[in-house]
PQR file with spaces between the fields and no chain letter, atoms N, CA, C, O and H, PARSE charges and radii, in Angstrom:
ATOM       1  N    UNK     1      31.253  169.108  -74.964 -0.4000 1.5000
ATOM       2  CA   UNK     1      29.939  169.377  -74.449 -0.0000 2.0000
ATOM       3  C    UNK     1      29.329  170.518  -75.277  0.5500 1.7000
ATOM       4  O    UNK     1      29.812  171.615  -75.561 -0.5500 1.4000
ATOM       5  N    UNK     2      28.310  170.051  -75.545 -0.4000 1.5000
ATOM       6  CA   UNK     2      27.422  171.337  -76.379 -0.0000 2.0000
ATOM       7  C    UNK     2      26.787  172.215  -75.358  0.5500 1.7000
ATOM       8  O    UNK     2      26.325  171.834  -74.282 -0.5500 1.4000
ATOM       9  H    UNK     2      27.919  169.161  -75.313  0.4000 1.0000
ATOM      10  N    UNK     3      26.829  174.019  -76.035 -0.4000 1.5000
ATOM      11  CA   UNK     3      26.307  174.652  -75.172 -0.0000 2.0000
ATOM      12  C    UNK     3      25.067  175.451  -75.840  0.5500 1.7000
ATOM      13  O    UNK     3      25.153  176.614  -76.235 -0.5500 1.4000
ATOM      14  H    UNK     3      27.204  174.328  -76.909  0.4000 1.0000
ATOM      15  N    UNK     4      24.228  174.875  -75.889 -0.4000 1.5000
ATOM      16  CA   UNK     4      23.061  176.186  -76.362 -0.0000 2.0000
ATOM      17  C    UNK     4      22.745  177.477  -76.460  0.5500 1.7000
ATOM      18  O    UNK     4      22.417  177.794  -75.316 -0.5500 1.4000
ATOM      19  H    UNK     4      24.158  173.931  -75.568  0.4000 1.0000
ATOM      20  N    UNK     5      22.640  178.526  -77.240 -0.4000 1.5000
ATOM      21  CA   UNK     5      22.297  179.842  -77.121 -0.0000 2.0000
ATOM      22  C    UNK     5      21.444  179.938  -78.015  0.5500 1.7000
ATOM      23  O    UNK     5      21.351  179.196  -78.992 -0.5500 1.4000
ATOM      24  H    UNK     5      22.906  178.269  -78.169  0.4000 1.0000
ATOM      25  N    UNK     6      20.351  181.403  -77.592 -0.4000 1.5000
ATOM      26  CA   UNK     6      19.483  181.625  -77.907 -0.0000 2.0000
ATOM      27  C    UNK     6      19.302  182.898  -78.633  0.5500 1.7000
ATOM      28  O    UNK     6      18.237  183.463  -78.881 -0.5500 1.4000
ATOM      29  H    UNK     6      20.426  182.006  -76.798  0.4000 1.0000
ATOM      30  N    UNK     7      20.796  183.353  -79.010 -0.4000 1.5000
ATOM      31  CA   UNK     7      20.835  184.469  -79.647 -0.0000 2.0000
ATOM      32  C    UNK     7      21.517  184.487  -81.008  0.5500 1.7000
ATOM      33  O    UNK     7      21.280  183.478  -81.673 -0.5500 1.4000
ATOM      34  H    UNK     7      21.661  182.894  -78.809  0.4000 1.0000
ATOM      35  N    UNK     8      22.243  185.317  -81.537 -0.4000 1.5000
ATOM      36  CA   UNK     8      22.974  185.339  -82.789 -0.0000 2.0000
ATOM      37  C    UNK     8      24.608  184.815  -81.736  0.5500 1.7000
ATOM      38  O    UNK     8      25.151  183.720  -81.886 -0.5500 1.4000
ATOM      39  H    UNK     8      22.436  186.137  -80.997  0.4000 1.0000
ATOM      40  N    UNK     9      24.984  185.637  -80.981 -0.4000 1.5000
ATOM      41  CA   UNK     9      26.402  185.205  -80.356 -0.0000 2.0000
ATOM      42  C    UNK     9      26.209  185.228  -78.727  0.5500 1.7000
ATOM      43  O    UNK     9      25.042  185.226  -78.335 -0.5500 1.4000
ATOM      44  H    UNK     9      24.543  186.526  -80.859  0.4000 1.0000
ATOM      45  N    UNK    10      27.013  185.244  -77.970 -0.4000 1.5000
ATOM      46  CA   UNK    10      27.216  185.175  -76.779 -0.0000 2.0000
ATOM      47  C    UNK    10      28.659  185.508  -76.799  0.5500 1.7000
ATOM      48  O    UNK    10      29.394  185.217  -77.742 -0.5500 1.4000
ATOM      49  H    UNK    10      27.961  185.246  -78.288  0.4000 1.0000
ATOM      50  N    UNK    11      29.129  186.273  -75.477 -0.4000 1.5000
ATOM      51  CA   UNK    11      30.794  186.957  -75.657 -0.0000 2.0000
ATOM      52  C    UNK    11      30.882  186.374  -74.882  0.5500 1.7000
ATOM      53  O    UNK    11      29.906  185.983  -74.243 -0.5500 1.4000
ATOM      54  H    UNK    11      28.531  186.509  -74.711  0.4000 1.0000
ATOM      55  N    UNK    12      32.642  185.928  -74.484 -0.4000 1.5000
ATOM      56  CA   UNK    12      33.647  185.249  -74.142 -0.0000 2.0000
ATOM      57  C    UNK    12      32.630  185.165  -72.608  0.5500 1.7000
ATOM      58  O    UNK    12      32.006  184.198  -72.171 -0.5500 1.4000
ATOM      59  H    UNK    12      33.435  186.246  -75.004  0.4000 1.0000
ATOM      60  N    UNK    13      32.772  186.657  -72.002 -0.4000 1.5000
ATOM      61  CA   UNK    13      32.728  186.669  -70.900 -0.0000 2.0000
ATOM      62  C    UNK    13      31.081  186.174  -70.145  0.5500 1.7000
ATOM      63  O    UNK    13      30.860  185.865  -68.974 -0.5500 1.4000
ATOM      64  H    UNK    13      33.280  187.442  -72.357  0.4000 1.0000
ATOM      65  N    UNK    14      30.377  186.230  -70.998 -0.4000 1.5000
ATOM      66  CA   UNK    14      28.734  185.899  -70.697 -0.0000 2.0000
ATOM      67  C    UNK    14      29.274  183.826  -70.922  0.5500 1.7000
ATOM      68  O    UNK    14      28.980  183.013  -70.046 -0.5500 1.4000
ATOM      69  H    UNK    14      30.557  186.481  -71.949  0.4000 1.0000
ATOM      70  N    UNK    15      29.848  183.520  -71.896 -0.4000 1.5000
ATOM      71  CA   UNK    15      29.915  181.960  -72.105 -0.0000 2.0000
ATOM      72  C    UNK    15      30.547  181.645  -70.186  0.5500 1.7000
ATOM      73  O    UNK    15      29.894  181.065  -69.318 -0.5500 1.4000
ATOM      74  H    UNK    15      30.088  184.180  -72.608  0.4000 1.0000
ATOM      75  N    UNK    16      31.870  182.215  -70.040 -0.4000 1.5000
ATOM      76  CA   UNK    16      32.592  181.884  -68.865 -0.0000 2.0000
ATOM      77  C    UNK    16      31.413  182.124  -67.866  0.5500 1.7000
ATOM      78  O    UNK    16      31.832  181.510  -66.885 -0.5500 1.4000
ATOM      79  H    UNK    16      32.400  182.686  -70.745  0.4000 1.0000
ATOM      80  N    UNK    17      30.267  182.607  -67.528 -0.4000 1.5000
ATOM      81  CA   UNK    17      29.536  182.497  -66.944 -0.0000 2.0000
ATOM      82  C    UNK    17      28.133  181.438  -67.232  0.5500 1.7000
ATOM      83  O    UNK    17      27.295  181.026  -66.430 -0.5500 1.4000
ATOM      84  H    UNK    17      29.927  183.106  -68.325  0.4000 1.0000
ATOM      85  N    UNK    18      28.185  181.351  -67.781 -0.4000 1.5000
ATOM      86  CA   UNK    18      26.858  179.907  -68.507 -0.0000 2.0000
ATOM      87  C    UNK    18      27.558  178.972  -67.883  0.5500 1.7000
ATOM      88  O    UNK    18      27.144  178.532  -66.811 -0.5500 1.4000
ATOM      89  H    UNK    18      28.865  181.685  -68.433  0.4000 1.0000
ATOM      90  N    UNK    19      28.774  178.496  -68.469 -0.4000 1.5000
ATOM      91  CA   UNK    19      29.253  177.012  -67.701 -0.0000 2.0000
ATOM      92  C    UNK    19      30.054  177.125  -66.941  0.5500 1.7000
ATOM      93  O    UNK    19      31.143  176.555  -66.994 -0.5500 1.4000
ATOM      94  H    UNK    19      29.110  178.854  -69.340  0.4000 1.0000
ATOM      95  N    UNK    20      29.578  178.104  -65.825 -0.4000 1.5000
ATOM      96  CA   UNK    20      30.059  178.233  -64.351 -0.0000 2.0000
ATOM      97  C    UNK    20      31.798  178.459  -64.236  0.5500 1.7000
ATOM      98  O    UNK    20      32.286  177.700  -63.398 -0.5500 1.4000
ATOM      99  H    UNK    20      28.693  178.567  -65.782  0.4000 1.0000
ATOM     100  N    UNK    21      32.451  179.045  -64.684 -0.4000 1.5000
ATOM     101  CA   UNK    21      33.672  179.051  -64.366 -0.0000 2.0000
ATOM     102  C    UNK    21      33.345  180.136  -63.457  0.5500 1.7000
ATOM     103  O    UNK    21      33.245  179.869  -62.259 -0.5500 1.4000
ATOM     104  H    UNK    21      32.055  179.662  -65.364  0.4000 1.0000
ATOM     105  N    UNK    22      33.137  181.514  -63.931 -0.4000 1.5000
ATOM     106  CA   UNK    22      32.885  182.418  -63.012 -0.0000 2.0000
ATOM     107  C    UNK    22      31.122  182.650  -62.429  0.5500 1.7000
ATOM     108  O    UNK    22      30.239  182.257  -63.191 -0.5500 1.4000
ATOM     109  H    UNK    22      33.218  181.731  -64.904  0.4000 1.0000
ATOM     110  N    UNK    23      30.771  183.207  -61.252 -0.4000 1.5000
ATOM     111  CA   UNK    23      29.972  183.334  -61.082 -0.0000 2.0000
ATOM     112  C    UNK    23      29.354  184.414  -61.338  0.5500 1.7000
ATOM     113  O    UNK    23      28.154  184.480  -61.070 -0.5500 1.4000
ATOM     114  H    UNK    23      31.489  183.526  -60.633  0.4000 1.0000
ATOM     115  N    UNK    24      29.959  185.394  -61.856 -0.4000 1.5000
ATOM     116  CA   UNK    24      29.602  186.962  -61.537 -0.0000 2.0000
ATOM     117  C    UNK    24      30.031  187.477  -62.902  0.5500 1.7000
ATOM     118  O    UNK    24      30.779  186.676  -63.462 -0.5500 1.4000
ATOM     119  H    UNK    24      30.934  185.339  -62.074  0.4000 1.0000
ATOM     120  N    UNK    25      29.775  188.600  -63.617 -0.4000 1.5000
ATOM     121  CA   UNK    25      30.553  188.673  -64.874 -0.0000 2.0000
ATOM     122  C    UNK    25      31.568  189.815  -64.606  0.5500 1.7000
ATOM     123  O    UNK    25      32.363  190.266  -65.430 -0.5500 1.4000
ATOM     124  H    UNK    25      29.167  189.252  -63.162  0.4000 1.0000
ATOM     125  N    UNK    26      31.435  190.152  -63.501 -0.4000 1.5000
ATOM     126  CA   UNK    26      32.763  191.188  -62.278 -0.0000 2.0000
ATOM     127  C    UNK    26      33.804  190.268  -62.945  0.5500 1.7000
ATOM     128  O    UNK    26      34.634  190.843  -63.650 -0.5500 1.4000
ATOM     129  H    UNK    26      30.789  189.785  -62.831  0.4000 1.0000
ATOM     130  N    UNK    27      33.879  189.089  -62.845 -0.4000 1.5000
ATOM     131  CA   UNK    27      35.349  188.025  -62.467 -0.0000 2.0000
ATOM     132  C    UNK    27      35.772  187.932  -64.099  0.5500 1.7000
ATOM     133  O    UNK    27      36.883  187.563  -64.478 -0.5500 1.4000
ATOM     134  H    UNK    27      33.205  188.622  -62.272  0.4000 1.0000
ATOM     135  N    UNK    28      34.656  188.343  -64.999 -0.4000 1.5000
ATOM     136  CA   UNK    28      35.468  187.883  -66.347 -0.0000 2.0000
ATOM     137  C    UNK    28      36.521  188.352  -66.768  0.5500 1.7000
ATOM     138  O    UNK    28      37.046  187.481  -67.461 -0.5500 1.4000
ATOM     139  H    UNK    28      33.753  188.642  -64.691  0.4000 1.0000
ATOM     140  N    UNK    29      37.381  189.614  -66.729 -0.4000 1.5000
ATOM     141  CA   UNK    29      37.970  190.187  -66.886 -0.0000 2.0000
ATOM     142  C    UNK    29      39.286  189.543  -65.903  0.5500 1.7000
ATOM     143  O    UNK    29      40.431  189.645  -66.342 -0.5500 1.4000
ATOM     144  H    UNK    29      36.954  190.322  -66.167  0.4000 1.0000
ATOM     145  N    UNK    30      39.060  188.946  -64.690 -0.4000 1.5000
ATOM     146  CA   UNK    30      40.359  188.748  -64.554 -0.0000 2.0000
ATOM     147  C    UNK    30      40.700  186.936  -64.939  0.5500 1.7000
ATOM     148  O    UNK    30      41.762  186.330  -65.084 -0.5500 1.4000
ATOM     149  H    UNK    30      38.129  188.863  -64.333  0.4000 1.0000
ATOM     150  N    UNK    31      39.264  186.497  -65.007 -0.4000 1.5000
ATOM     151  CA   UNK    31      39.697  185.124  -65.328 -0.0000 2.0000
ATOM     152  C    UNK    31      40.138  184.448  -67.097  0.5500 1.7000
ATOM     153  O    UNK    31      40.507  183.310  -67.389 -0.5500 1.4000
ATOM     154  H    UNK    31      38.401  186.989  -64.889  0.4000 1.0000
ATOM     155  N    UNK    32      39.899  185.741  -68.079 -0.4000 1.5000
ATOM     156  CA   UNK    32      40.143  185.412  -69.091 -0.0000 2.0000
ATOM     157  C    UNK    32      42.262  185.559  -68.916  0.5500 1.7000
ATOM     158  O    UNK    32      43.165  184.885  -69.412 -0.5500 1.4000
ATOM     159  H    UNK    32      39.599  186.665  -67.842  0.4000 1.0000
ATOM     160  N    UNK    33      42.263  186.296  -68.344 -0.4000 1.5000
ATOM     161  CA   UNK    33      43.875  186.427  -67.754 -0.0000 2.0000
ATOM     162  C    UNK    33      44.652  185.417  -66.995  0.5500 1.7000
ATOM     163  O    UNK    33      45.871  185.332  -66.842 -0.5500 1.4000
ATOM     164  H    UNK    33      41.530  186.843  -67.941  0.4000 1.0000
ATOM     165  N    UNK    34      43.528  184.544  -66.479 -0.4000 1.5000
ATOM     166  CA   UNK    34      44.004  183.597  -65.622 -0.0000 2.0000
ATOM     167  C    UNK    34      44.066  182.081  -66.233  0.5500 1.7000
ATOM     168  O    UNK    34      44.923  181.198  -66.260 -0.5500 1.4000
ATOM     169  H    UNK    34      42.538  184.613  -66.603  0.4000 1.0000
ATOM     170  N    UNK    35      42.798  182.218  -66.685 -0.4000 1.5000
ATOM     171  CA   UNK    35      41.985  180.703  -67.414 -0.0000 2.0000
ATOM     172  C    UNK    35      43.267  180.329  -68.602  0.5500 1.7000
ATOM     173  O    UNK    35      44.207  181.124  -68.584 -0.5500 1.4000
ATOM     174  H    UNK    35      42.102  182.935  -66.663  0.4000 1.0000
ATOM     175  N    UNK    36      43.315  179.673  -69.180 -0.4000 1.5000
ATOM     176  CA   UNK    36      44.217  179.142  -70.279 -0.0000 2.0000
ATOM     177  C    UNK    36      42.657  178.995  -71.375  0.5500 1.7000
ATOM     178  O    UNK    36      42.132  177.881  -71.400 -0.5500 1.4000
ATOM     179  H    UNK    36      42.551  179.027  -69.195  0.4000 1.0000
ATOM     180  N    UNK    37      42.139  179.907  -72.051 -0.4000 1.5000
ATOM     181  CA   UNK    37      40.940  179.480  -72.780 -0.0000 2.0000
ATOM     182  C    UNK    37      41.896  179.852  -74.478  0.5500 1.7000
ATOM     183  O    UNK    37      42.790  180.682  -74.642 -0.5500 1.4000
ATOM     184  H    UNK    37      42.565  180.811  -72.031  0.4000 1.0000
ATOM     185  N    UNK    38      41.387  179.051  -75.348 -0.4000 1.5000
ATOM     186  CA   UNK    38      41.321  178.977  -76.396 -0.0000 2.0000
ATOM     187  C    UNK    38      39.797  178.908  -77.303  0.5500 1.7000
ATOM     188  O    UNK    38      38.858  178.241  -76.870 -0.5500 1.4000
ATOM     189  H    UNK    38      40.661  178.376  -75.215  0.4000 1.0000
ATOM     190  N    UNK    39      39.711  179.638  -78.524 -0.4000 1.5000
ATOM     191  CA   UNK    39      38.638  179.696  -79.229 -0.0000 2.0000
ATOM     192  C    UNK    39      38.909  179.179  -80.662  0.5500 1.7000
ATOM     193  O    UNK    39      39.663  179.848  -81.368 -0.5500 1.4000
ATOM     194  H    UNK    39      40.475  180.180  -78.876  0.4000 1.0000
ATOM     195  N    UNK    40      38.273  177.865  -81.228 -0.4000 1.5000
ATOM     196  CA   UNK    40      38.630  177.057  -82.560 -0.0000 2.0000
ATOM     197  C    UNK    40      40.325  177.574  -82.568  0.5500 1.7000
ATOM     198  O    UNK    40      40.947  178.340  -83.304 -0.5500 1.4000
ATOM     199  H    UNK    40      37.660  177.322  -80.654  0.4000 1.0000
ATOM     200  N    UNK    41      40.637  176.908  -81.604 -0.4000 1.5000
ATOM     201  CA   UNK    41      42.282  176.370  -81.661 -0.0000 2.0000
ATOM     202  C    UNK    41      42.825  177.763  -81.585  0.5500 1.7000
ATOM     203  O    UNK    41      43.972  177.531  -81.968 -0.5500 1.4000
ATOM     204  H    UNK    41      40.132  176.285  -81.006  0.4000 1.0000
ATOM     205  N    UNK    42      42.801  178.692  -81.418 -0.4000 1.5000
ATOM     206  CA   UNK    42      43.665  179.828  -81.404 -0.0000 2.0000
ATOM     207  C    UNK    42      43.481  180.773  -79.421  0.5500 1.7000
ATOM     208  O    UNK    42      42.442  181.152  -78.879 -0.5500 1.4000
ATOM     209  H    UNK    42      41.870  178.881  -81.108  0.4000 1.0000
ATOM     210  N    UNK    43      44.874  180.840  -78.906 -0.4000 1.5000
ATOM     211  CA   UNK    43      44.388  181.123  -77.410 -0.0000 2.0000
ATOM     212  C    UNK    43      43.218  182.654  -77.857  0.5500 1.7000
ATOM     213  O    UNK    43      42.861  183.086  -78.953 -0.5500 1.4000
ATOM     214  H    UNK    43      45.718  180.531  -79.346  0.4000 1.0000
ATOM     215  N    UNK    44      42.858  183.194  -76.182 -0.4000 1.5000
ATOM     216  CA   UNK    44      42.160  184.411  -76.850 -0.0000 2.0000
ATOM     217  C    UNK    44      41.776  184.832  -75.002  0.5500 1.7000
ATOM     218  O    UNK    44      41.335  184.075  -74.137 -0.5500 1.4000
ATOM     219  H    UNK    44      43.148  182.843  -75.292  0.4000 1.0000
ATOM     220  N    UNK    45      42.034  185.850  -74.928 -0.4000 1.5000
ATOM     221  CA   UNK    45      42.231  186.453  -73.975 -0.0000 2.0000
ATOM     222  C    UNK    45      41.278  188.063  -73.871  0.5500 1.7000
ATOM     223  O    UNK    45      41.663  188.881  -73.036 -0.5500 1.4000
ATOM     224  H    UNK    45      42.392  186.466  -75.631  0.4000 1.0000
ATOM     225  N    UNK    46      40.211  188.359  -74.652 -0.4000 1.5000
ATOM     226  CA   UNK    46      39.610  189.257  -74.624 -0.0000 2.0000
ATOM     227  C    UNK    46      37.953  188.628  -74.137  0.5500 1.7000
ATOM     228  O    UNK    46      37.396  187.812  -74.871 -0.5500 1.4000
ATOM     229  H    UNK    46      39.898  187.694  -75.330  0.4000 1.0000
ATOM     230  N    UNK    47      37.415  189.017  -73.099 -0.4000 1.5000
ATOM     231  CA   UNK    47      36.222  188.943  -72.519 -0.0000 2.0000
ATOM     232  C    UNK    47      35.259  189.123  -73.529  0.5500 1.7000
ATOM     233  O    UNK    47      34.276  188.385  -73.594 -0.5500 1.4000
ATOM     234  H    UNK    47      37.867  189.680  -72.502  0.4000 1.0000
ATOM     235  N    UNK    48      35.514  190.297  -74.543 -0.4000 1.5000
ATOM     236  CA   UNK    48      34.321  190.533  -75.266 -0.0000 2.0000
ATOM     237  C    UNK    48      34.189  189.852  -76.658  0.5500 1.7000
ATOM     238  O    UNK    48      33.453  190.243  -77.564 -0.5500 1.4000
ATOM     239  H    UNK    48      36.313  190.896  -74.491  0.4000 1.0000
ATOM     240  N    UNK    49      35.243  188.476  -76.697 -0.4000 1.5000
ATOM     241  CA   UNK    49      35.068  188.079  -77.425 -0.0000 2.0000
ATOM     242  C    UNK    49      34.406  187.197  -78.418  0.5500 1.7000
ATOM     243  O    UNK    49      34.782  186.033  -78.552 -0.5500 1.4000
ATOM     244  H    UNK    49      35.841  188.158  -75.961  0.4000 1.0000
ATOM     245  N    UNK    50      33.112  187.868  -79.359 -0.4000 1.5000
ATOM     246  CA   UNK    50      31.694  187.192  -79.693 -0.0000 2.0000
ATOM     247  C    UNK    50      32.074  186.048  -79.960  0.5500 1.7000
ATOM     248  O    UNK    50      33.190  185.996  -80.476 -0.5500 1.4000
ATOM     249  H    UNK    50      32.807  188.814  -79.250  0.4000 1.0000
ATOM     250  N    UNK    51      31.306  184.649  -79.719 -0.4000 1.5000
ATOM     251  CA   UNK    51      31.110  183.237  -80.208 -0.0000 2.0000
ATOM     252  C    UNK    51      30.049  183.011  -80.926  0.5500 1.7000
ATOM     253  O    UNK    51      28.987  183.617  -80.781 -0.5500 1.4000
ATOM     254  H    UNK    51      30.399  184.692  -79.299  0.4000 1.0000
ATOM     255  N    UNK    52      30.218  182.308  -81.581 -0.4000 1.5000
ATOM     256  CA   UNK    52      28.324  182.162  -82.597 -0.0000 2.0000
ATOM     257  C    UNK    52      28.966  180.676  -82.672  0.5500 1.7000
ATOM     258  O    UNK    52      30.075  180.152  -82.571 -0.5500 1.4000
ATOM     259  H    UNK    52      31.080  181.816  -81.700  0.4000 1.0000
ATOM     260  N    UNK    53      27.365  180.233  -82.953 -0.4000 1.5000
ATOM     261  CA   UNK    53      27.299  178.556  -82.838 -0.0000 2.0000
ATOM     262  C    UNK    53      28.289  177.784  -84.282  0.5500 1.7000
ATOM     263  O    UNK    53      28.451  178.035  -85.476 -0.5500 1.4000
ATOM     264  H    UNK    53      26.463  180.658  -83.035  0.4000 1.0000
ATOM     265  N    UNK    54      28.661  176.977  -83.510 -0.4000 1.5000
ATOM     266  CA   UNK    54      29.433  176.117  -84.302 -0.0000 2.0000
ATOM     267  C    UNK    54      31.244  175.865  -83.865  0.5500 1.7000
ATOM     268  O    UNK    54      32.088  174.990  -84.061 -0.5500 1.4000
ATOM     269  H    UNK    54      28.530  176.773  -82.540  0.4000 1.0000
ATOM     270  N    UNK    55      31.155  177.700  -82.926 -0.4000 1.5000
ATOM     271  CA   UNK    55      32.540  177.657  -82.249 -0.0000 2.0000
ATOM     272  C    UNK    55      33.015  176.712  -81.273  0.5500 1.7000
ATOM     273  O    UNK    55      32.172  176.145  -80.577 -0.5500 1.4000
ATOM     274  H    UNK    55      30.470  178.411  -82.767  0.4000 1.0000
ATOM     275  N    UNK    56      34.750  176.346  -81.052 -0.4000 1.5000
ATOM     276  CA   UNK    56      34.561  175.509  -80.397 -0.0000 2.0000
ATOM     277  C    UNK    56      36.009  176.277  -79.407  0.5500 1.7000
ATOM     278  O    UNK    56      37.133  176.604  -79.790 -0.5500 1.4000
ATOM     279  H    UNK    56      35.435  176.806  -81.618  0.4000 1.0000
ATOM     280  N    UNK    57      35.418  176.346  -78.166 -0.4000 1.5000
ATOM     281  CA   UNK    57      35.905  176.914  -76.779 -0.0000 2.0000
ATOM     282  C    UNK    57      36.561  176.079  -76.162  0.5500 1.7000
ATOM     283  O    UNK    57      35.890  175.058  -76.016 -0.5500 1.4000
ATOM     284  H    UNK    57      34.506  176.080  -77.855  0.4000 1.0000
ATOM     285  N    UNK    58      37.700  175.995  -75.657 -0.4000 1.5000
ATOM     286  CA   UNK    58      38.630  174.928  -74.441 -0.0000 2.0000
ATOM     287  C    UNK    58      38.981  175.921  -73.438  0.5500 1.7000
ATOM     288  O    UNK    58      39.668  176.923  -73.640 -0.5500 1.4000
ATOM     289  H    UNK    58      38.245  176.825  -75.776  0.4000 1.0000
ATOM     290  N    UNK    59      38.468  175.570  -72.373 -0.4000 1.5000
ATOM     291  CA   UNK    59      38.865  176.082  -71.289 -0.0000 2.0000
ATOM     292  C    UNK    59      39.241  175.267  -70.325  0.5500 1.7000
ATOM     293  O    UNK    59      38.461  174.427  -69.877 -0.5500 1.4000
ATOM     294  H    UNK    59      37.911  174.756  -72.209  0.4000 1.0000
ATOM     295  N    UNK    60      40.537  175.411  -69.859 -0.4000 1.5000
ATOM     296  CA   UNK    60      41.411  174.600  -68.933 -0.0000 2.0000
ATOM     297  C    UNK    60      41.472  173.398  -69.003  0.5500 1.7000
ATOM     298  O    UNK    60      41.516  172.609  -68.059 -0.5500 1.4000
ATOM     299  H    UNK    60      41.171  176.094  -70.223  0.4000 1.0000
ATOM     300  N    UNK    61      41.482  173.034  -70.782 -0.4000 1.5000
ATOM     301  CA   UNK    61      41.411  171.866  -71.100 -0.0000 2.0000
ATOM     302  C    UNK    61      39.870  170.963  -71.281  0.5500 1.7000
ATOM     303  O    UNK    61      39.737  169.845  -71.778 -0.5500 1.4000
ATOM     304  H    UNK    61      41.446  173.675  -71.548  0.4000 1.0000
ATOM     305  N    UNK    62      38.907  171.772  -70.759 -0.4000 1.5000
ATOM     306  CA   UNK    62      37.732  171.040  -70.845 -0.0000 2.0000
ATOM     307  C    UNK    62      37.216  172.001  -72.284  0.5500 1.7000
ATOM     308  O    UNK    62      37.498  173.188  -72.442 -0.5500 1.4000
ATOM     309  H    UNK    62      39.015  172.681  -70.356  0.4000 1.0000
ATOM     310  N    UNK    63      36.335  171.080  -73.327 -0.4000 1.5000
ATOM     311  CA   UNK    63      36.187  171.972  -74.830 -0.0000 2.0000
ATOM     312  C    UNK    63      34.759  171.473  -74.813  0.5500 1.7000
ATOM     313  O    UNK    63      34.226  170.408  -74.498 -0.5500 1.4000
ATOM     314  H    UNK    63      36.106  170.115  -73.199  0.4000 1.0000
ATOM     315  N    UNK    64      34.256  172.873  -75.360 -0.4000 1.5000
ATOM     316  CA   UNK    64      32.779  172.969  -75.342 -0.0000 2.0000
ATOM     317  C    UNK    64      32.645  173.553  -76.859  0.5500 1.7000
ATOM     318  O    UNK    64      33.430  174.134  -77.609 -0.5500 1.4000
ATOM     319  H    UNK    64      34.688  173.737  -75.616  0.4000 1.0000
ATOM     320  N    UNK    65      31.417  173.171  -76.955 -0.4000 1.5000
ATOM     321  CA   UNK    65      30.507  173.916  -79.101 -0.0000 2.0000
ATOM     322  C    UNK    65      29.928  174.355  -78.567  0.5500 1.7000
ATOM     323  O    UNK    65      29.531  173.871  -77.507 -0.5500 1.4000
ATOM     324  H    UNK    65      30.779  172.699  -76.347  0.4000 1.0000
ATOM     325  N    UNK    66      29.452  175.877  -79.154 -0.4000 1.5000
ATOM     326  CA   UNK    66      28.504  176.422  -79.150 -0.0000 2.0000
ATOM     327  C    UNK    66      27.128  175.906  -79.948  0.5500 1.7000
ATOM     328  O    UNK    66      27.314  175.718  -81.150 -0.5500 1.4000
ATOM     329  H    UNK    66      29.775  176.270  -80.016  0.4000 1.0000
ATOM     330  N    UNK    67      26.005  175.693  -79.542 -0.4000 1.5000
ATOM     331  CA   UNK    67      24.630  174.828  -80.479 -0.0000 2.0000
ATOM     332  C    UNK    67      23.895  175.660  -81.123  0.5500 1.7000
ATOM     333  O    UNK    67      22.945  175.255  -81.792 -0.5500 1.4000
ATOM     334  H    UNK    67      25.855  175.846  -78.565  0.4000 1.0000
């Protein structure tokens, strides 16, 4: 699934909130600990971690591009 942004990047923890995993960006911090997320194939476990378009995100098995 493609995800649109409107900036240069978007971080880990602002994406986990766009496609609803968390609701709040309170929760990012414990759900990057929880979630099984990977970023272009490598796991990654830091909230503040920038994405810029073209990246490709799996979280709990569901994989999203950044557009």
């Amino acid at each position: 699934m493609k995800i649109p942004i409107n900036t240069e990047y978007v971080t880990l923890g602002q994406f986990l909130k766009i496609t609803d995993f968390i609701s709040s960006g309170g929760e990012a911090k414990f759900a990057v600990k929880e979630l099984e997320i990977s970023v272009n194939g490598e796991a990654e476990n830091r909230r503040g971690r920038k994405l810029y378009k073209s990246d490709k995100i799996t979280i709990e098995g569901q994989t999203f591009e950044i557009a």
